[in-house]
C-alpha positions, 0 to 999 in steps of 0.5 A, a space after each residue: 652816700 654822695 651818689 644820694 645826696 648828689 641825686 637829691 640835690 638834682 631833684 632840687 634843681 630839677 624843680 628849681 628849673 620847672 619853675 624857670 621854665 615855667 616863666 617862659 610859658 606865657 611867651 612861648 603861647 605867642 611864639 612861632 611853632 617851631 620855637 614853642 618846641 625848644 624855646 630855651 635852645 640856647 640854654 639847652 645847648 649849653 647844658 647838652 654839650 656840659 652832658 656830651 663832655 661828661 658822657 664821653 669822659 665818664 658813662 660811655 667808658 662805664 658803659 663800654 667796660 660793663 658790656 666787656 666785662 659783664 657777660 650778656 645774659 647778665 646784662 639781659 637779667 639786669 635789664 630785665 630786673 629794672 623793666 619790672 621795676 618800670 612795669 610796676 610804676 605803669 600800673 597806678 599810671 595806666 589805671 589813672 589813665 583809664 586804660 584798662 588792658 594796659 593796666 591788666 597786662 602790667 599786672 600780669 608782667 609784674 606777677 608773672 616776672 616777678 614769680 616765674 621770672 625770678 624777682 624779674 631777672 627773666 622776662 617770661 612775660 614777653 615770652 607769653 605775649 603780654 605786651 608792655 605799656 610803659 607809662 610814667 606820671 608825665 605821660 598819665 597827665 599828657 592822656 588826660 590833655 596836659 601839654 608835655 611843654 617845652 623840650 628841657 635838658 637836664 644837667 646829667 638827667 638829659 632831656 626831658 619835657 616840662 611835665 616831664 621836670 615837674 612831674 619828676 619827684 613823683 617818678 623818683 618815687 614810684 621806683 622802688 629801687 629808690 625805695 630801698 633804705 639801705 643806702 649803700 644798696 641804694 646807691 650801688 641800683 642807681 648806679 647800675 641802672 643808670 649804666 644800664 640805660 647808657 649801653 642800651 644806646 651804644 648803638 644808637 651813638 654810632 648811627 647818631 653820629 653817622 647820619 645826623 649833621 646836627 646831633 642835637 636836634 636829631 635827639 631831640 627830634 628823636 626824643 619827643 617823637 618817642 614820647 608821642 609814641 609812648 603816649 599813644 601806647 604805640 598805637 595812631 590816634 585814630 585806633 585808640 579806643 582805650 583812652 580817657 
């Protein structure tokens, strides 16, 4: 229960955020590229530093003990099980985004895994050679021309873009998990996603820590380049010949 009403009320100051930043965008229009990328640095540090101390006193502990504890292959069905979830949230994005083999191989992943691959505990669908095209509600809206806006991080959520803030109810509830009435069991896929996510980057720490001088702007950097690499479906622009 606490987990829920402390998830509600981010999405509250999510919102709440969106439209602070929002009141930044007629300056950054006049601003310098390198600032139009990251006009509230300064905020954004603050509030990135708040996020490092926790993640070091909480999730990464979290994270390493569920590696430890937890064998791989149930770590893998847990991993699994949630990349159907996402797959199932590309679909309606994808088809709006007027791409149509990314919608029909979402398809398929979901009704291959979710049958064969047991509630999506395996991923046969990978195995079968039907590629992923991740795709939430921010990157449908970037396919269609909406600028992602500034780069944005959110208390305990990390970074994010503008669209990304705006757009976050809508990718709240296109995932079932949080769909699920039973609050306890609610709750208890929350937690577990989210500590699944976190040892997903385990490894990524320590080459952070090995080669960037300045952590910050090398997520960051790293963060909206893997947007841009996500809204072109892994594809170079020049390639792309299913988009609206």
């Amino acid at each position: 229960m606490a987990i829920s009403k402390s998830l509600r009320l981010l999405r509250v100051c999510a919102c709440a955020a969106a439209l602070t930043y929002a009141c930044v965008g007629a300056w950054a229009q006049a601003a310098k590229p390198s600032i139009l990328v990251d006009p509230l640095e300064p905020f954004n540090r603050a509030v990135y530093g708040f996020n490092e101390v926790l993640d070091h006193a909480v999730m990464r502990p979290v994270a390493i003990a569920y590696t430890e504890l937890l064998p791989r292959w149930v770590r893998n069905s847990v991993t699994h099980f949630f990349g159907n979830l996402a797959d199932v949230w590309s679909i309606p994005n994808n088809a709006l985004s007027l791409r149509p083999k990314a919608t029909v191989d979402s398809i398929k992943r979901v009704a291959v895994n979710s049958t064969v691959g047991l509630l999506g505990l395996r991923d046969v669908a990978s195995t079968m050679d039907i590629d992923k095209h991740p795709a939430d509600f921010g990157l449908m809206l970037n396919r269609w021309g909406v600028p992602s806006g500034p780069y944005v991080v959110v208390p305990l959520l990390g970074p994010r873009t503008l669209i990304e803030v705006v757009v976050y109810p809508l990718d709240w509830k296109g995932n079932l998990a949080n769909s699920v009435d039973d609050v306890l069991l609610r709750d208890l896929l929350m937690a577990v996603s989210f500590t699944d996510l976190r040892v997903s980057y385990l490894h990524a720490d320590d080459v952070v820590n090995a080669v960037a001088f300045d952590q910050y702007s090398f997520k960051r950097d790293a963060y909206l380049q893997r947007r841009i690499y996500l809204q072109n479906d892994g594809e170079s622009p020049d390639s792309m010949d299913d988009q609206p």
